[in-house]
Every structure is written in structure tokens, then in C-alpha cells.
RODO-2510 file (C-alpha; in nm, 4 decimals, decimal comma):
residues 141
     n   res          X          Y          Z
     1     x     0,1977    -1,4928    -2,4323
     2     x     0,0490    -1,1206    -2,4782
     3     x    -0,2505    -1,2849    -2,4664
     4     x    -0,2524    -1,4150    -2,1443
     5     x    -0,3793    -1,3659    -1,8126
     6     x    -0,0769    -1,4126    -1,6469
     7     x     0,1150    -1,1061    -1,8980
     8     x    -0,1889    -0,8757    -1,7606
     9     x    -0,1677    -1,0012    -1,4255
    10     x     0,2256    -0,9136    -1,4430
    11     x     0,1764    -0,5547    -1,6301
    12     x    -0,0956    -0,4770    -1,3669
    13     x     0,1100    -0,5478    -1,0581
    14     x     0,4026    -0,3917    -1,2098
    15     x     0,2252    -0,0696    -1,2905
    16     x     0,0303    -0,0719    -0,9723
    17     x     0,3652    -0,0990    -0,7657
    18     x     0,5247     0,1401    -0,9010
    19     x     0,2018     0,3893    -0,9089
    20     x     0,1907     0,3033    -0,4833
    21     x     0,5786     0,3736    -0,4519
    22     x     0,5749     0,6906    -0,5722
    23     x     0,2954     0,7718    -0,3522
    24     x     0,4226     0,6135    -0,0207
    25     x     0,8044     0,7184    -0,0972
    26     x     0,6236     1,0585     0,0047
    27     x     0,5472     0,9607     0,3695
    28     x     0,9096     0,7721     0,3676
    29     x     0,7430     0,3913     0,3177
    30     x     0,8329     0,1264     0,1122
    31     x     0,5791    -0,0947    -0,1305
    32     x     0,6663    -0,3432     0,1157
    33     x     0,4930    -0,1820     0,4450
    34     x     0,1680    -0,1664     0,2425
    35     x    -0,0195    -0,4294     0,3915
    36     x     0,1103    -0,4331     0,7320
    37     x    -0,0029    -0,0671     0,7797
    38     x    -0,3878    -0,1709     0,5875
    39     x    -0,4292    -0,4607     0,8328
    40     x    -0,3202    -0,3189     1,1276
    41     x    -0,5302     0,0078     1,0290
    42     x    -0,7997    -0,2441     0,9883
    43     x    -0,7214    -0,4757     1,3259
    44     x    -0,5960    -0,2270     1,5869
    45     x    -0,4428    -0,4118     1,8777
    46     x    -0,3650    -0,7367     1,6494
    47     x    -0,0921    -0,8705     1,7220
    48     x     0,2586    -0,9458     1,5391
    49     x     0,1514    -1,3613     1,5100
    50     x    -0,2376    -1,2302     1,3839
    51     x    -0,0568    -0,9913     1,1578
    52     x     0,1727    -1,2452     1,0472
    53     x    -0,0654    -1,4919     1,0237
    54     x    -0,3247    -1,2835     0,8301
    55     x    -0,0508    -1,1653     0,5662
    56     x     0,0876    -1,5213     0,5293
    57     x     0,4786    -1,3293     0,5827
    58     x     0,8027    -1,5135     0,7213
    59     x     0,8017    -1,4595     1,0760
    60     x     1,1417    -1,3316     1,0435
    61     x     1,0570    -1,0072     0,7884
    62     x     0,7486    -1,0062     0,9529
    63     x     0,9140    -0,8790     1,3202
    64     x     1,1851    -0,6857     1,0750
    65     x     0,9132    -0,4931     0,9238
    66     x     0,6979    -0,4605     1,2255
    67     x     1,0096    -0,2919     1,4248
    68     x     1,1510    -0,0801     1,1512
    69     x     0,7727     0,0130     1,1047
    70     x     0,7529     0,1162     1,4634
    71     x     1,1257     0,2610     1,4771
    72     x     1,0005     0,5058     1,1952
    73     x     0,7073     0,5969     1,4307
    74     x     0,4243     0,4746     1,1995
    75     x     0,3642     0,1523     1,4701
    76     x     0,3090     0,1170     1,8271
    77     x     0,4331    -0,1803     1,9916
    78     x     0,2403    -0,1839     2,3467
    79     x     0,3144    -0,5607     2,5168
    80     x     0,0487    -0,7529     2,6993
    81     x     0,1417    -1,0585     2,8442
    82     x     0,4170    -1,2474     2,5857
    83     x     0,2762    -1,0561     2,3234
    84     x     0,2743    -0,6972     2,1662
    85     x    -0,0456    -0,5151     2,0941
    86     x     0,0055    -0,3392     1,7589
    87     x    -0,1759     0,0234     1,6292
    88     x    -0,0964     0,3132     1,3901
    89     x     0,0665     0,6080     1,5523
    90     x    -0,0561     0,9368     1,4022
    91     x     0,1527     0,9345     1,1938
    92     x     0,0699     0,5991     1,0709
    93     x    -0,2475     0,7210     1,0387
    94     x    -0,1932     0,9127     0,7835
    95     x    -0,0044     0,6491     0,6061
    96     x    -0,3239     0,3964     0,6266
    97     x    -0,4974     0,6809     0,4654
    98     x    -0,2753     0,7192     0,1642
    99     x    -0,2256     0,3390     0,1410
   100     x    -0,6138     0,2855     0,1543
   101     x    -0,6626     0,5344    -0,0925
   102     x    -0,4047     0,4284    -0,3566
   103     x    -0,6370     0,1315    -0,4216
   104     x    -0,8926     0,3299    -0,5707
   105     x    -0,6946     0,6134    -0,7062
   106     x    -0,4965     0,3662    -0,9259
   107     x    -0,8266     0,1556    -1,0256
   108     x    -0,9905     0,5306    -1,1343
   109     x    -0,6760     0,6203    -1,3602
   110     x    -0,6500     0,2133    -1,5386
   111     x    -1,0812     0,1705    -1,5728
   112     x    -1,0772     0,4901    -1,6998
   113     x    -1,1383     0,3912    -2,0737
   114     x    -1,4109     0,1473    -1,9781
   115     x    -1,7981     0,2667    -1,9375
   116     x    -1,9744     0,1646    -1,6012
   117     x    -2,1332    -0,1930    -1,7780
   118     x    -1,7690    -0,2680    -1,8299
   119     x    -1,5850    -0,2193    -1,5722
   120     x    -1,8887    -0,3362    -1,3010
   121     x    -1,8613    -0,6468    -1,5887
   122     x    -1,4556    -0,6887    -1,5668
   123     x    -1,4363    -0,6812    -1,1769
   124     x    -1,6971    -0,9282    -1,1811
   125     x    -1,5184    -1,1657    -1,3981
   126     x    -1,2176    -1,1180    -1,2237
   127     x    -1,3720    -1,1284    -0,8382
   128     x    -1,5177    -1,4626    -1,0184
   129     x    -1,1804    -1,5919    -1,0591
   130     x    -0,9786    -1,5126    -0,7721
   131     x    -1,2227    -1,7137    -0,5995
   132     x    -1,0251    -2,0187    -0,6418
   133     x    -0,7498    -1,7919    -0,4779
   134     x    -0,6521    -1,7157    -0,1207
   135     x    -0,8817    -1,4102     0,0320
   136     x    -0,6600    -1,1621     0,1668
   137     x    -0,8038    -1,1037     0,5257
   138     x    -0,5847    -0,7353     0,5325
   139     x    -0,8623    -0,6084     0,2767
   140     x    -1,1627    -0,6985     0,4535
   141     x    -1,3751    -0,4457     0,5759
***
């Protein structure tokens, strides 16, 4: 089992959870507002079905998230027609910036022990196989 992609896979995430906690618990977010924040950063004006879409979330946590997102004054719901046109406030801003960042913060501090062949070679190998896996559109530049 220690041996096993799915044991790194799990220490990874678990590690790189708690590393983005700490570090949005600062601006008063959860782990869980994450990627709604990136993809709206990323998609200004989306809307709650794109973002819901895009994420593949339960419609239902979805338009939780997205008002207690915009409640705490990090979203802006504006509506258009049926729909709401969603952006980051200012002060969601500056969450989008610490979320974006976190990404490579976290990958510095864990690649760290590897030389530049290595780690170019491991996220390679590992881009390789996620290919078989679901893109995540929120991550797209």
C-alpha cells in the first residue's frame, strides 16, 4: 500500500489542503471556496450554471457557496436577464491572488529536494497520467 500511487496521491492532497487552509483561513476562506474564487478570477462575468458546470459541483452547494461567497464580500452577484453575472470584489481580489499563488508556493516547498531534470521529469510523468483524467477548466489559463 505505501507503495502506491493512490497513498501519494492521498498524502499529497492531504498535505496540500491543509498547507492552503492555513493560508486562506487568513483572508477568512475555507479550502472549499478555492476553486470558485480561481475560476471566477479566471472567467469574470461567468455565470453560477458556467461556474457550476466548469467545477462539476451540486447545484445546490454550488448557489450555497456562491451566496455565502458574495455575503462575505469576496463575489459580486450582478443579474442579467434570469441569470447572475459573477466577479471578484476587491476584496476577492486579493483572495484569487493568494489562492493562485498557493499552487506554486506549496509545489516550491514539496520539489524542493528534487534537481530541475527531476522535477521537469516527475510533472511530466504525472501531466502524462492525468491525461486519462478530467481537465479541470478552473486552471486553464
Amino acid at each position: 500500500m505505501l507503495d502506491t500511487l493512490a497513498y501519494f496521491a492521498t498524502v499529497f492532497h492531504r498535505g496540500f489542503t491543509a498547507y492552503t487552509s492555513r493560508r486562506l483561513q487568513r483572508l477568512g476562506l475555507t479550502f472549499g471556496a478555492l476553486f470558485p474564487v480561481l475560476y471566477v478570477g479566471k472567467h469574470p462575468g461567468c455565470t453560477q450554471g458556467e461556474l457550476t458546470e466548469a467545477l462539476g459541483l451540486d447545484w445546490g452547494y454550488a448557489q450555497r457557496a456562491i451566496l455565502k461567497l458574495a455575503e462575505e464580500g469576496f463575489l459580486t452577484r450582478e443579474k442579467e436577464g434570469r441569470a447572475y453575472r459573477l466577479n471578484l470584489s476587491p476584496k476577492g481580489q486579493e483572495a484569487f491572488q493568494v489562492s493562485h499563488q498557493v499552487f506554486f508556493d506549496w509545489d516550491r516547498q514539496m520539489l524542493e529536494p528534487l534537481d530541475e531534470a527531476e522535477r521537469e521529469q516527475l510533472l511530466h510523468l504525472l501531466a502524462k497520467t492525468a491525461r486519462k483524467e478530467k481537465e479541470f477548466p478552473c486552471m486553464k489559463p
